[in-house]
C-alpha positions in Angstrom: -26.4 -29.1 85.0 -23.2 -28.1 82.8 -24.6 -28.3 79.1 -21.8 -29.4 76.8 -21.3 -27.2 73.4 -22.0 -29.2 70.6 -18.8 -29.4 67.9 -19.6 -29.6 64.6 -18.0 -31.9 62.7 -15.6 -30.6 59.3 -17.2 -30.5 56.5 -15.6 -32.4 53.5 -14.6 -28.8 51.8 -13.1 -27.4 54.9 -11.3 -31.0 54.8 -10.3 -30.3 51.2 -9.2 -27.0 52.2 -7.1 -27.5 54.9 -5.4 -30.3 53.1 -5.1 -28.0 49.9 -3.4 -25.8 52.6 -1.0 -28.0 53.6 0.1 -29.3 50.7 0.8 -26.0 49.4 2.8 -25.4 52.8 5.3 -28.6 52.0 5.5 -27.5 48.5 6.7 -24.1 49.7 8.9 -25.3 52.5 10.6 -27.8 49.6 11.0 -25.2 47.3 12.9 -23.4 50.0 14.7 -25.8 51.2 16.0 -26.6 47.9 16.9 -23.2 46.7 18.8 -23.5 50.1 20.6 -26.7 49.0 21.2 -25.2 45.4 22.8 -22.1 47.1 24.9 -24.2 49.0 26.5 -26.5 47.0 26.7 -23.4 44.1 28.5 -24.0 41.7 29.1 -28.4 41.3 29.4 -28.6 37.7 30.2 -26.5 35.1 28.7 -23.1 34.0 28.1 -22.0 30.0 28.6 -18.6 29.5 26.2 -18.0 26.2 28.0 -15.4 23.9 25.9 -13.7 21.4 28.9 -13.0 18.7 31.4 -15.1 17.0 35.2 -15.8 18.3 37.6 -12.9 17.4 35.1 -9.6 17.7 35.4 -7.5 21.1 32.7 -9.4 22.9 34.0 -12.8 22.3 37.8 -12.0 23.7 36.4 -9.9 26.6 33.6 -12.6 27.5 36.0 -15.4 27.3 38.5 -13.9 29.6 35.9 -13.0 32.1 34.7 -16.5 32.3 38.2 -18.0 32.9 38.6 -15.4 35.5 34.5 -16.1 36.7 35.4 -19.9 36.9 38.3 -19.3 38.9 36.5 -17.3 41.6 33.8 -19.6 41.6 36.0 -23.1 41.6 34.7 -24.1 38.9 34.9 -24.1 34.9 33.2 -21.6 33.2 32.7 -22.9 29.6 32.0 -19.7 26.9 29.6 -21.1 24.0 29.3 -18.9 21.1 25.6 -19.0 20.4 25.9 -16.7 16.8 22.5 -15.2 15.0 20.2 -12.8 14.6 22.1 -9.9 15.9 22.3 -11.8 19.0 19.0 -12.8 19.7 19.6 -16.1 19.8 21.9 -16.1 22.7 19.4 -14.7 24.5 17.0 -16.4 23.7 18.6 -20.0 24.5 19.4 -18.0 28.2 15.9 -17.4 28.6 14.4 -20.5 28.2 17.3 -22.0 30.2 16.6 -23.6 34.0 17.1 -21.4 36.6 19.7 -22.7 38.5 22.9 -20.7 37.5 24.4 -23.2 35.2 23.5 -21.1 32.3 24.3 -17.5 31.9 25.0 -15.2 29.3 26.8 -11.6 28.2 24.0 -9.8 28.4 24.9 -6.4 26.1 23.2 -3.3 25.1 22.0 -5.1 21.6 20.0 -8.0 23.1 18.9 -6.0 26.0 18.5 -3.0 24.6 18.2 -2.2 21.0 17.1 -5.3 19.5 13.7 -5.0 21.3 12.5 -2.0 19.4 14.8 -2.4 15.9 13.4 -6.0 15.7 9.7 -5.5 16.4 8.7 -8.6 17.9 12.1 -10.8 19.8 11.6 -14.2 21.4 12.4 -12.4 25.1 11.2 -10.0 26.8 14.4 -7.9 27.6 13.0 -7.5 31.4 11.1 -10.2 32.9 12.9 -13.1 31.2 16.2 -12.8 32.8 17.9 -12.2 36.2 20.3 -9.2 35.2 23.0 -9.6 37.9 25.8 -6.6 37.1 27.4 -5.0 34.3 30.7 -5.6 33.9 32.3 -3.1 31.1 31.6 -0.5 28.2 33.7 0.4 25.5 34.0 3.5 22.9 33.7 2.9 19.4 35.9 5.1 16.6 34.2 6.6 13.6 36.6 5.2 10.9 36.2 5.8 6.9 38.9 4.3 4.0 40.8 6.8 3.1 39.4 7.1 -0.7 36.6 8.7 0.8 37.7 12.7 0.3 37.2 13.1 4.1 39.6 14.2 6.7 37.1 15.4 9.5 33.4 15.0 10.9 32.4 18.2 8.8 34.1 17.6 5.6 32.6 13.8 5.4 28.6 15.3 6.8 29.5 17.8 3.9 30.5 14.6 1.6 27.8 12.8 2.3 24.7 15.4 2.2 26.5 16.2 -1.5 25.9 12.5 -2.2 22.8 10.8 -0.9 23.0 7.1 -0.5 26.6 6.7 -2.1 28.4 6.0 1.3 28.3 2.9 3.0 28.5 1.6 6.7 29.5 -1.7 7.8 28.5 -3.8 11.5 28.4 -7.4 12.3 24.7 -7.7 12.3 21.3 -5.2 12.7 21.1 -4.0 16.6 24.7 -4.2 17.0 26.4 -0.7 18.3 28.1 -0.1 14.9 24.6 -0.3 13.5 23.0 1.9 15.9 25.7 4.3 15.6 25.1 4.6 12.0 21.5 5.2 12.8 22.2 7.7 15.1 24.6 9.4 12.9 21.8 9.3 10.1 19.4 11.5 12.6 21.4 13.8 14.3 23.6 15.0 11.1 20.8 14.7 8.5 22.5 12.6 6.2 21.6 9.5 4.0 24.3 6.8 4.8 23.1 2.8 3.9 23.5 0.5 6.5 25.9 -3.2 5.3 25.6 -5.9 7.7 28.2 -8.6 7.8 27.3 -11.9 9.3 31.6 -12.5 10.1 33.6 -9.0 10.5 36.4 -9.8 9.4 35.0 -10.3 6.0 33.3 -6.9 6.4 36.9 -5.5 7.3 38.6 -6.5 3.9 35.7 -5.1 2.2 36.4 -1.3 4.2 40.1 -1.6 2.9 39.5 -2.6 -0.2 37.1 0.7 -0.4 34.0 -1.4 -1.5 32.2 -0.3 1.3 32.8 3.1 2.8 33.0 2.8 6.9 32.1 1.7 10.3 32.1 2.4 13.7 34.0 0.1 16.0 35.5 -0.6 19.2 39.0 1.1 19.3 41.6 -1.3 20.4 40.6 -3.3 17.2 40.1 -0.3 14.9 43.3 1.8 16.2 45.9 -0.7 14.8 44.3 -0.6 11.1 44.5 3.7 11.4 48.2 3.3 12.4 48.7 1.1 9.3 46.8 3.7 7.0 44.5 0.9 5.8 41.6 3.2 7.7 41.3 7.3 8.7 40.0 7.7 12.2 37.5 11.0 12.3 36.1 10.3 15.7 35.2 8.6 18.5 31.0 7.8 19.6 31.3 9.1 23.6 32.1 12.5 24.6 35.1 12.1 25.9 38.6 11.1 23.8 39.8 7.7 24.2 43.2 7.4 26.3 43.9 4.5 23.4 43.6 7.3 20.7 43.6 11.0 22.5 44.3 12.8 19.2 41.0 11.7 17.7 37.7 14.0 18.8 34.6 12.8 19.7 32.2 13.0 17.0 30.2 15.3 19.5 32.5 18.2 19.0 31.1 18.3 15.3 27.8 16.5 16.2 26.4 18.1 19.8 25.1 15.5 21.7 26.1 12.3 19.7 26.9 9.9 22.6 27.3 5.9 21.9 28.7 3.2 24.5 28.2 -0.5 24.2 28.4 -2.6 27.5 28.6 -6.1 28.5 27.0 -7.3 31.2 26.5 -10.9 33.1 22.2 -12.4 33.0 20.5 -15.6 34.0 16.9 -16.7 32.9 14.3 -14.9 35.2 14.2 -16.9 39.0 17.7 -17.1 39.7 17.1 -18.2 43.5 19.1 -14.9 45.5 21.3 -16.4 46.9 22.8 -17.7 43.4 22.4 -14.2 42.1 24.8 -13.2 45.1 27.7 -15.6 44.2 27.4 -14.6 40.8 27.8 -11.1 41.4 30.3 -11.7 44.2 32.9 -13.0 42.1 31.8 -10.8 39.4 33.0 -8.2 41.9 36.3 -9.6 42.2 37.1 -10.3 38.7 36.9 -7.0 38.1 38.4 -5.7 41.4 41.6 -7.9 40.2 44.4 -4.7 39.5 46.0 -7.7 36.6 42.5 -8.6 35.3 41.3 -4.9 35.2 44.6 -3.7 33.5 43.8 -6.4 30.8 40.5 -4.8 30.5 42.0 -1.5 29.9 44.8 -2.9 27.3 41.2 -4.0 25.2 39.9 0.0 25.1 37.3 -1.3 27.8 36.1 0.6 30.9 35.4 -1.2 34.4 31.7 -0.7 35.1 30.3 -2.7 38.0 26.8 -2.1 39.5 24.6 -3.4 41.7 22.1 -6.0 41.3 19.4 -3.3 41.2 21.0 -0.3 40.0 22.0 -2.4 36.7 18.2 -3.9 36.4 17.6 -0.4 37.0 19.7 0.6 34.2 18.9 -2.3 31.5 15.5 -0.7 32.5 16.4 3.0 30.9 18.0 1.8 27.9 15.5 -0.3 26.2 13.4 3.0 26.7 16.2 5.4 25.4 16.6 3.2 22.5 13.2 2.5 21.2 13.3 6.4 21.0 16.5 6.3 19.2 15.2 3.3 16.6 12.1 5.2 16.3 13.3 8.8 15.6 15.8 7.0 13.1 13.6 4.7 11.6 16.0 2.1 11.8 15.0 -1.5 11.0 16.4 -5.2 10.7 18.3 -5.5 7.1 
């Protein structure tokens, strides 16, 4: 006689289980599907572009350019919103806590990502896992620039100047972590000098202030500085990268007097951390193109900036090795938040 196998009956936990199990499957297979949908319909509204500094400075004409040239590769508007404070910091912050779905981005630069970390101590992001970097876009030189009251008409005659008197010269930027600021820092280190850092909420007011000699210089981007040395209102004494600026050939880099100094912003284009891929892809297609453009990429030049595209990874990569190379440079400086 054929004895049947007795089959036990589920328990209520492997019930619970397998119906933990499945739930977890459909909540998985929605999630997909939807990312899917989102990819699909990609962009159907408009995008904000967060920018970290007020209208009129370098970032704010480059960023605002880029998103009328973003929004028409897209199909869509992209809308630039000057989010202005704390060096920045702000701007990133709002990007961060932002919903993932590519609606809000933001010009992700070496200050937020980079410097303001370590100079501030203790940011509302984490420069890393908070955002989806997607690609940089452009760097750009700044030019060592003094009034011309200051008895200076070189690198070695003003690091002569200013070791002769400690504390009396004064450099100006649009806010602690900016690269004006950090350039002052690293001046400070590598020269051996005592120089005291200004910051300047709006620029432009810190600009009448350098002409009128009340403060003593700054380091800025070079299309906006170069017009002011042609004027005589400021004397160029060199420019932060080791190679002369085709804007300004006749001014050396400060590296011919100071071996090794080496400073260059960039912008770049970030989302808040779990930008589905397939976003992330559009973005940095027609990121791609903008700058591919030959018009959009000679306007780029006209503003002293250079075209610097990377990939997804290589510019995560990258964001990766500056916030290390500057908390070495804020920490060897001692550099802080005025």
């Amino acid at each position: 006689m054929t004895r049947c196998r007795k089959i036990d009956s589920p328990t209520p936990q492997t019930i619970a289980g397998r119906r933990t199990w499945f739930t977890r499957a459909l909540l998985a297979l929605a999630v997909l599907n939807s990312g899917l949908a989102l990819a699909q319909t990609y962009p159907n509204k408009p995008i904000r572009l967060l920018i970290p500094y007020s209208t009129g400075t370098t970032t704010d004409v480059f960023a605002r350019l880029y998103a009328q040239k973003l929004g028409e590769q897209l199909g869509q508007n992209v809308i630039p919103d000057n989010r202005v404070g704390a060096g920045g910091n702000i701007a990133a912050e709002a990007t961060a806590r932002a919903a993932p779905d590519g609606y809000t981005l933001t010009l992700s630069t070496s200050a937020t990502h980079a410097t303001n970390p370590a100079l501030y101590g203790k940011v509302p992001f984490e420069p890393i896992k908070d955002f989806t970097h997607i690609t940089s876009l452009v760097s750009a030189p700044n030019m060592l620039v003094i009034n011309p009251k200051i008895p200076a008409n070189n690198m070695s005659e003003l690091i002569a100047y200013a070791r002769a008197n400690p504390g009396k010269l004064t450099y100006i930027s649009a806010g602690s972590g900016t690269s004006p600021h950090m350039a002052g820092e690293l001046l400070k280190t590598m020269a051996g000098i005592d120089i005291r850092h200004v910051p300047y909420k709006n620029i432009t007011q810190g600009f009448t202030d350098l002409f009128s000699g009340e403060v003593s210089m700054t380091f800025y981007h070079v299309p906006v500085i170069v017009p002011h040395v042609k004027a005589g209102k400021l004397r160029a004494l060199g420019v932060a990268t080791r190679e002369r600026s085709s804007i300004a050939p006749e001014v050396p880099p400060i590296a011919d007097t100071v071996p090794g100094f080496d400073l260059k912003p960039w912008w770049g284009v970030s989302g808040p951390a779990g930008l589905p891929k397939e976003v992330v892809d559009k973005i940095y297609q027609a990121s791609t193109a903008v700058l591919s453009d030959p018009d959009t990429r000679q306007k780029f030049v006209t503003m002293g900036l250079e075209v610097l595209p990377m990939p997804v990874k290589e510019f995560n990569d990258f964001t990766v090795s500056e916030v290390v190379k500057w908390s070495k440079i804020v920490k060897d400086s001692g550099a802080r938040v005025d």
